[in-house]
Backbone as CSV, one residue per row, in Angstrom:
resi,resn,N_x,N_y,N_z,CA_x,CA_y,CA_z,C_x,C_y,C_z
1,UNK,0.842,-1.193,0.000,0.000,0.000,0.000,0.885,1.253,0.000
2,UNK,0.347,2.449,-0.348,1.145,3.524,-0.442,-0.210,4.452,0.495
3,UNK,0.964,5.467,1.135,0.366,6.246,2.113,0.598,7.732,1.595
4,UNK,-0.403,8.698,1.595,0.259,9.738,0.839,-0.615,10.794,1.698
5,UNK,0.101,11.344,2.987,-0.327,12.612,4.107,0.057,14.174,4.445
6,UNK,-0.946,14.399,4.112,-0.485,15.927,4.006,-0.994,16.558,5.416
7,UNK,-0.288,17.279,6.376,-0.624,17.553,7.231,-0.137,19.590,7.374
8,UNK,-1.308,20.183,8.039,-0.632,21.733,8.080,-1.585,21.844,9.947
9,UNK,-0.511,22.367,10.708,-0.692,22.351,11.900,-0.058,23.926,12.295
10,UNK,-0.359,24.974,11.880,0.055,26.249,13.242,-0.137,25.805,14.603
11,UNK,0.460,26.573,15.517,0.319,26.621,16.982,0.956,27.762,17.242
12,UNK,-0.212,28.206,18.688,0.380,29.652,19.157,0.726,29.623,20.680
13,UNK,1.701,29.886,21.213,2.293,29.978,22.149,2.229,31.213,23.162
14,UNK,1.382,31.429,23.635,1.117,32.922,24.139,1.610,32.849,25.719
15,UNK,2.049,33.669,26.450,2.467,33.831,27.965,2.616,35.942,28.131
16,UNK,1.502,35.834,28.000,1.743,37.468,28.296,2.117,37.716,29.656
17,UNK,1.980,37.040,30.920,2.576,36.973,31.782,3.169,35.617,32.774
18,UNK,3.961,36.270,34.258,4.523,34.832,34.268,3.433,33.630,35.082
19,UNK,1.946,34.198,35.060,0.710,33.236,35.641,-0.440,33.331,34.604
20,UNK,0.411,33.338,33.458,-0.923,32.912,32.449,0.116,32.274,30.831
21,UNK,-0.373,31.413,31.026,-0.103,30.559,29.864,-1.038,29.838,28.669
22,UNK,-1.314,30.419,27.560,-1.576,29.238,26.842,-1.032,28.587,25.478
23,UNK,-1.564,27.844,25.086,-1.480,27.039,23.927,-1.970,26.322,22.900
24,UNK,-2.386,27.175,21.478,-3.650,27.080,20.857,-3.047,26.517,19.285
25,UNK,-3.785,25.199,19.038,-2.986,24.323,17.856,-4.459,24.646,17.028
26,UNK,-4.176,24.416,15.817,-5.142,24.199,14.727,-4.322,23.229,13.451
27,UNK,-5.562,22.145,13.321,-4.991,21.511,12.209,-6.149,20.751,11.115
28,UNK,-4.835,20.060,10.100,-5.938,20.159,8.719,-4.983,19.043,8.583
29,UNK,-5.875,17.799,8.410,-5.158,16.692,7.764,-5.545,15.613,6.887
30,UNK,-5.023,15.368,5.971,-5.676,14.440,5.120,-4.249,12.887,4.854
31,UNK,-4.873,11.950,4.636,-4.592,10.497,4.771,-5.214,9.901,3.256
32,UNK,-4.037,9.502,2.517,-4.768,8.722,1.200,-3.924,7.496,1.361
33,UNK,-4.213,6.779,1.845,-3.554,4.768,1.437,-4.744,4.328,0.379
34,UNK,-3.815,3.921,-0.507,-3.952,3.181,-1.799,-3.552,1.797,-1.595
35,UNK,-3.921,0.762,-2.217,-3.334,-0.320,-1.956,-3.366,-1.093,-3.489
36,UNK,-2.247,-1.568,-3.804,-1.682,-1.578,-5.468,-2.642,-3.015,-5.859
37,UNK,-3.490,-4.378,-4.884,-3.750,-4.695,-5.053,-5.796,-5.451,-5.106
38,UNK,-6.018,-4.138,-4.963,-7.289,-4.187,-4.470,-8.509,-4.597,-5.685
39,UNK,-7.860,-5.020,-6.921,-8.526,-5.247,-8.214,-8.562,-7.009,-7.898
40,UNK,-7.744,-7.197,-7.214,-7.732,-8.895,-7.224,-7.654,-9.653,-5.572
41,UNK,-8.355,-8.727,-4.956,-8.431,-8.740,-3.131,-10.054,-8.138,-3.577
42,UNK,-10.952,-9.089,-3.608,-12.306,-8.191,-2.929,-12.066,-7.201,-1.569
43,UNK,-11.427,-7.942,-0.463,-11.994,-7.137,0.791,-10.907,-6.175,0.870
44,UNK,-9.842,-5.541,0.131,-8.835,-4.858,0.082,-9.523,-3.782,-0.639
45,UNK,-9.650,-2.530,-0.210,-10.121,-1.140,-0.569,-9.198,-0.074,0.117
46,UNK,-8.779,0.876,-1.040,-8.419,2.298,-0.604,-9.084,3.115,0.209
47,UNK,-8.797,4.002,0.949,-9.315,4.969,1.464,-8.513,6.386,2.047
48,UNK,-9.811,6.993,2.000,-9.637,8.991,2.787,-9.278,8.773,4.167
49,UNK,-8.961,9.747,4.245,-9.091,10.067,6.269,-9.201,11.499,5.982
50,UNK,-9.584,12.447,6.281,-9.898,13.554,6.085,-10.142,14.446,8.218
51,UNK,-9.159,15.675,8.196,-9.429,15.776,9.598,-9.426,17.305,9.533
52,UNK,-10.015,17.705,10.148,-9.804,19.130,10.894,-10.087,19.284,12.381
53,UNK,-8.961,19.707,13.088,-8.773,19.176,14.749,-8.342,21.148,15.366
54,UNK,-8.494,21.559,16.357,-8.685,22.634,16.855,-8.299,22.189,18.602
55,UNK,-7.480,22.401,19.416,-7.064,22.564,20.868,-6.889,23.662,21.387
56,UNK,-6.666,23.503,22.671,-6.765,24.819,23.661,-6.097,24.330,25.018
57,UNK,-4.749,24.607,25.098,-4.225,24.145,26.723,-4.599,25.844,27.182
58,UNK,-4.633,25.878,28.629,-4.652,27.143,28.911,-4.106,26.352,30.489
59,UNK,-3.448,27.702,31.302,-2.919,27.368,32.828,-2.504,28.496,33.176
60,UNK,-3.427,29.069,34.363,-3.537,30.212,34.744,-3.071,29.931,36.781
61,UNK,-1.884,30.692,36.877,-1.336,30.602,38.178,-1.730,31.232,39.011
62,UNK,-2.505,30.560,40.136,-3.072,31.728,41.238,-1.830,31.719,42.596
63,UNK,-1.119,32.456,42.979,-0.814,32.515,43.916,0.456,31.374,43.799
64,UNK,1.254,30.767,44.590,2.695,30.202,44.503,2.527,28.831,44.528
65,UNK,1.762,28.310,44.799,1.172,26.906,45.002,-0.320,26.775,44.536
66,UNK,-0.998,27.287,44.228,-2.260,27.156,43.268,-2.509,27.234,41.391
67,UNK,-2.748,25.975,40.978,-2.245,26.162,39.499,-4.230,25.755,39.082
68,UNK,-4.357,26.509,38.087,-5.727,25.998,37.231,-5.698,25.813,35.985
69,UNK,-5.796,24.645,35.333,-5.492,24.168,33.779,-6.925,23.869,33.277
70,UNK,-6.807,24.443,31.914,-7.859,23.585,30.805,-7.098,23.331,29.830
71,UNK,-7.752,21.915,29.419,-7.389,21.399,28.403,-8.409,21.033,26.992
72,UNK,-8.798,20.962,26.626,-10.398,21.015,25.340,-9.916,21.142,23.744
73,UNK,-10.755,20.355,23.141,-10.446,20.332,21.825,-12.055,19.538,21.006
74,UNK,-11.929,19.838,20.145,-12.796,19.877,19.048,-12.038,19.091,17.533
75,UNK,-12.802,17.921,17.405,-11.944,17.279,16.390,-13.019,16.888,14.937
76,UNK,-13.116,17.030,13.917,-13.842,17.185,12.710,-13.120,16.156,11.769
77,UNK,-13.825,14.686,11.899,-13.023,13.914,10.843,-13.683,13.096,9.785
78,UNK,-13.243,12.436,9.070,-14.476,11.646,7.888,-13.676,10.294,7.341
79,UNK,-14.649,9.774,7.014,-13.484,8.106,6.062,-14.345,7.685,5.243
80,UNK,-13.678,7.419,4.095,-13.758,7.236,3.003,-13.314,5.823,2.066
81,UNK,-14.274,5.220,1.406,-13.498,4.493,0.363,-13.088,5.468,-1.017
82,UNK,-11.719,5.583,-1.582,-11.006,6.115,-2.352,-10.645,5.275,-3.459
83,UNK,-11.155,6.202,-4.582,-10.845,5.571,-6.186,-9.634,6.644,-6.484
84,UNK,-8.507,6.109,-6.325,-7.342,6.569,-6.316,-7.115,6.803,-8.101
85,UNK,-7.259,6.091,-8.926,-6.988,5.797,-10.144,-7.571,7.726,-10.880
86,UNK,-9.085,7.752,-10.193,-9.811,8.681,-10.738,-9.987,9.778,-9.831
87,UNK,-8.772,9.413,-8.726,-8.665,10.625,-7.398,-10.555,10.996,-7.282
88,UNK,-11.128,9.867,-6.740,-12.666,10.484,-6.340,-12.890,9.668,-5.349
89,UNK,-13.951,9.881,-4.266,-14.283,9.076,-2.822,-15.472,9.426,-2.522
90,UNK,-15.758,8.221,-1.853,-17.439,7.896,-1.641,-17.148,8.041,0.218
91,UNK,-17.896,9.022,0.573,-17.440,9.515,2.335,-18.405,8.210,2.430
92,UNK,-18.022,7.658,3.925,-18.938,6.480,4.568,-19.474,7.037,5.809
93,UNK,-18.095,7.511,6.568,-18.523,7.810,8.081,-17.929,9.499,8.136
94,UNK,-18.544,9.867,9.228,-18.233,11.428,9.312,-18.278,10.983,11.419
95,UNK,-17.768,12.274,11.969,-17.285,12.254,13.052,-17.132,13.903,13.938
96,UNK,-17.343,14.328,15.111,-17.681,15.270,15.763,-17.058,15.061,16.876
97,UNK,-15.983,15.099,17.475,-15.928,14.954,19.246,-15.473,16.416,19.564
98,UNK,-16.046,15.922,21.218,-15.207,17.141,21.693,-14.766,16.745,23.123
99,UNK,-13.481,17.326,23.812,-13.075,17.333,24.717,-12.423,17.788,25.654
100,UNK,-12.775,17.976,27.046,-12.835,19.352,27.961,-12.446,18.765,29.373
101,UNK,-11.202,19.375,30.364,-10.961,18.853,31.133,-10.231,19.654,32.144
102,UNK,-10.969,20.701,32.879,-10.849,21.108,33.376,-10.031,21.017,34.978
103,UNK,-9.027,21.057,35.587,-8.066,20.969,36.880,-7.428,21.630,37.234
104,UNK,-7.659,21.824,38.814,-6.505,22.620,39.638,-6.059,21.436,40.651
105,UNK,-4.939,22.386,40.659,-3.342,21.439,41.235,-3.075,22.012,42.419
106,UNK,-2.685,22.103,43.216,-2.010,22.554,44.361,-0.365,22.023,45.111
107,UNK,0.675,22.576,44.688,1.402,22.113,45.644,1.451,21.673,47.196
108,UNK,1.205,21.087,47.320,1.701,21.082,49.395,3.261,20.743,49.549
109,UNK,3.869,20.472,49.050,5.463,20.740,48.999,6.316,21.487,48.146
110,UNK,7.650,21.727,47.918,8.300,21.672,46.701,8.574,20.315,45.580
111,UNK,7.572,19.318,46.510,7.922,18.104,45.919,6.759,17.267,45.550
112,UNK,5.730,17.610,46.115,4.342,16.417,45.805,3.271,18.000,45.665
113,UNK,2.435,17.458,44.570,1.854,18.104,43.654,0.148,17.294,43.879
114,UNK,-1.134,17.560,44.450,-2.091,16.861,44.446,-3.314,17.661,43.129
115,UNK,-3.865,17.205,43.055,-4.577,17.880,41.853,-6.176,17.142,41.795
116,UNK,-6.716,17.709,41.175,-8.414,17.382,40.967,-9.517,18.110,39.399
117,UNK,-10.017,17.049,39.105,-10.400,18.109,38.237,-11.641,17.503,37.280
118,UNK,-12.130,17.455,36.234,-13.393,16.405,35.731,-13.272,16.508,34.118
119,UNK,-13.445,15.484,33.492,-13.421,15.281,31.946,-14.442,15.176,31.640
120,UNK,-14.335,15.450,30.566,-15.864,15.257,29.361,-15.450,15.101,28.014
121,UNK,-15.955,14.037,27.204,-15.502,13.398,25.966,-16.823,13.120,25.272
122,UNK,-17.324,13.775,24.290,-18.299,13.145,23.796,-18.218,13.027,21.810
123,UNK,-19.210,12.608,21.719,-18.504,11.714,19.689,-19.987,11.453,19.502
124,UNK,-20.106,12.069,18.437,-21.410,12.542,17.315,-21.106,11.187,16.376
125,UNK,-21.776,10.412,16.013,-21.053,9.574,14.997,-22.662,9.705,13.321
126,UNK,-22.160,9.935,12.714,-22.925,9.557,11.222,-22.604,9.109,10.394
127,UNK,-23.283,8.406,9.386,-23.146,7.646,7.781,-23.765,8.496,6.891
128,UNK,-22.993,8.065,6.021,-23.519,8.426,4.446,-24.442,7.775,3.940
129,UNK,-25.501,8.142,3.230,-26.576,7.575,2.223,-26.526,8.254,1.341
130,UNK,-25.581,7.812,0.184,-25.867,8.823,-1.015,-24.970,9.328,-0.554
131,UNK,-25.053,10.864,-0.728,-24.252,12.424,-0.108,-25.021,12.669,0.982
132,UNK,-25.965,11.926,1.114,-26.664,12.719,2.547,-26.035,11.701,3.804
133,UNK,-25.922,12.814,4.824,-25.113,12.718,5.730,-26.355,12.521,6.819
134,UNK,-26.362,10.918,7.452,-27.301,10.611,8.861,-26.800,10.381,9.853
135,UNK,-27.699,11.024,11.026,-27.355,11.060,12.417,-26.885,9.014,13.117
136,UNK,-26.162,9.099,13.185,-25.942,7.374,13.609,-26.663,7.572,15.225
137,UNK,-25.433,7.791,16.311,-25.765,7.974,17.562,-24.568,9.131,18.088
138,UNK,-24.551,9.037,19.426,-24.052,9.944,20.367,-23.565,9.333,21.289
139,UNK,-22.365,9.176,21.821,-21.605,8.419,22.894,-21.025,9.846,23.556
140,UNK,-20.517,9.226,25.107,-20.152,10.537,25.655,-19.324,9.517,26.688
141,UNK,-18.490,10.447,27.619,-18.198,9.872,28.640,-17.815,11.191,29.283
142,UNK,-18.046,10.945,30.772,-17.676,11.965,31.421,-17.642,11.727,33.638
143,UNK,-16.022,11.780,34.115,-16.430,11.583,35.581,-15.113,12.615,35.793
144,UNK,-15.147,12.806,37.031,-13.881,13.469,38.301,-12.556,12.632,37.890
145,UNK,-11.508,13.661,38.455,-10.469,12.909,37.980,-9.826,13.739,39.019
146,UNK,-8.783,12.898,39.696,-7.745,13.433,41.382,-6.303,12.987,40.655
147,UNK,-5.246,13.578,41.238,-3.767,13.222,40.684,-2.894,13.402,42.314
148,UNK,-1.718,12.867,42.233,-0.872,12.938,43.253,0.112,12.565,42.500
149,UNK,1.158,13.733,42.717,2.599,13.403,41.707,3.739,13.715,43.235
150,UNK,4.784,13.102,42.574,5.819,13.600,43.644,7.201,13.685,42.938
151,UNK,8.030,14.441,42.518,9.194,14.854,41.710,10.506,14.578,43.254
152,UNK,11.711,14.145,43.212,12.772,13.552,43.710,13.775,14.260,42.987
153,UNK,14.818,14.243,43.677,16.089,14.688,43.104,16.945,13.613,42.466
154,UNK,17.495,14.166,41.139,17.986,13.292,40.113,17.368,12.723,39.365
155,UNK,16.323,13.136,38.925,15.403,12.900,37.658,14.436,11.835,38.226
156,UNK,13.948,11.414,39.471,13.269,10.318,40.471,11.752,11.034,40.442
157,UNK,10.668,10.153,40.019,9.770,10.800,40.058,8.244,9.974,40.460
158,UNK,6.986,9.994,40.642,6.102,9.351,40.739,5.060,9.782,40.625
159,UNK,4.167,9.143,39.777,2.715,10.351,39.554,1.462,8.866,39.717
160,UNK,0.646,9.516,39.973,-0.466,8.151,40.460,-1.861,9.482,39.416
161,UNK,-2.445,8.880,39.183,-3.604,9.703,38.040,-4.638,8.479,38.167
162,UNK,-6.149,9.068,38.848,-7.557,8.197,38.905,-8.462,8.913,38.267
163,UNK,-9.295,8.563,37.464,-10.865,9.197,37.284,-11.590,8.012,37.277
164,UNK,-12.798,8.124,37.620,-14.061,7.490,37.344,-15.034,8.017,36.247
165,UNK,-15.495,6.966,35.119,-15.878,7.805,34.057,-17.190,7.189,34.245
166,UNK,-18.209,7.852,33.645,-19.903,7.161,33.178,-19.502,7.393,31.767
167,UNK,-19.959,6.012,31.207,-20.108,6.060,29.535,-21.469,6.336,29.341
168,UNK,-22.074,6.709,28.239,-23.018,6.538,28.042,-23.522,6.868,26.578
169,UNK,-24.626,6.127,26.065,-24.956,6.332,24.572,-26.607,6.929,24.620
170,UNK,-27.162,7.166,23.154,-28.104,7.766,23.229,-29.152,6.782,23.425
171,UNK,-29.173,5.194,23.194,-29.831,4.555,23.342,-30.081,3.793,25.203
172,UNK,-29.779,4.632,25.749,-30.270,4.201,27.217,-29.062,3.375,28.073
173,UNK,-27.663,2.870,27.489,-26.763,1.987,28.071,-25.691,3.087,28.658
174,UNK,-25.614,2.484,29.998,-24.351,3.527,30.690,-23.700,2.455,31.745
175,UNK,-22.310,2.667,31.723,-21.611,1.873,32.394,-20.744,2.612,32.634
176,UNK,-20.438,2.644,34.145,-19.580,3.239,34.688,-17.953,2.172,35.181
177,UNK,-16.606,3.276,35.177,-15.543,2.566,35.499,-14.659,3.470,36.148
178,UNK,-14.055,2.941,37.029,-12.688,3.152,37.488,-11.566,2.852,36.813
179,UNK,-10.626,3.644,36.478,-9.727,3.765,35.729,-7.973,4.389,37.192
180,UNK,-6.693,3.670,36.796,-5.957,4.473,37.689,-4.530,4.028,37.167
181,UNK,-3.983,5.053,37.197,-2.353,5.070,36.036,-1.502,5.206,37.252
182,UNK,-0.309,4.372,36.933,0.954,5.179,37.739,1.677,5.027,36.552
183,UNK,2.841,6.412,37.195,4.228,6.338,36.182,5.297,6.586,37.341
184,UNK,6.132,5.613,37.041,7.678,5.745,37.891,8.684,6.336,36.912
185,UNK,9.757,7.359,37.922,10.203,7.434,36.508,11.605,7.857,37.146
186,UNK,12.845,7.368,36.659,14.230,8.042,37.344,15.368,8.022,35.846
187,UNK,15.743,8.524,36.476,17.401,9.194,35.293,18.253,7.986,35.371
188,UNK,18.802,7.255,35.375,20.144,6.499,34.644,21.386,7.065,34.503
């Protein structure tokens, strides 16, 4: 198969002062895999990926030990089977998420860092009929999320990260989970 991606991504880096920070990406991407044998492979088909994606870090410092972050983005994508030969494509699926995750941190040392804060993830999903574009469903997820990090001297480090999420779709099913990360981490 041949992969042929064109990607254009600005980002802006703003800090007008030393308790306000952000960081604002915009992007445009497209994905063409061809595959040289798809005339003699029924289930072997080309295809699009088509994206337009938009973020937002922001982290605004209150005071010497009080930190407040957002994080959120908006992602616009589509897929496609692709007639590469005649550069033309039949869209199948189209796509909408968005995601928002709001936390403040607090030092209680120079060394352990506790934090709290809540996510939200949700995804629009539709098909094609024809050119007309139908509503499929709506998935979401969204719970609290707590952190405890602790930084060591000589690159020694430890971060523990929990949320509890509710899934849920438009058709009435929700299942909830506990989720919980560690990372160890030291210099060599």
């Amino acid at each position: 198969n041949w992969n042929r991606i064109l990607r254009f991504q600005p980002r802006v880096d703003y800090t007008p002062t030393v308790w306000l920070t952000t960081v604002n990406t915009a992007e445009v991407l497209v994905n063409y895999t061809v595959y040289d044998f798809e005339d003699q492979i029924q289930s072997v088909r080309s295809f699009s990926f088509r994206q337009a994606a938009w973020s937002d870090s922001t982290s605004l410092r209150i005071g010497k030990r009080i930190q407040m972050t957002f994080q959120g983005g908006v992602r616009i994508y589509e897929r496609g089977v692709l007639k590469w030969r005649e550069f033309k494509e039949r869209p199948e699926h189209y796509f909408v998420e968005q995601s928002y995750w709001p936390q403040v941190t607090i030092g209680v040392t120079d060394f352990v860092v506790l934090g709290a804060g809540y996510r939200f993830f949700s995804q629009a999903r539709y098909r094609y009929e024809g050119r007309t574009r139908r509503f499929e469903r709506r998935v979401s997820s969204a719970g609290p999320t707590a952190a405890l990090a602790w930084s060591g001297h000589h690159g020694r480090s430890v971060s523990i990260e929990g949320w509890r999420e509710t899934q849920s779709d438009e058709k009435g099913g929700a299942r909830t989970f506990s989720n919980l990360s560690i990372t160890v981490g030291m210099a060599l």
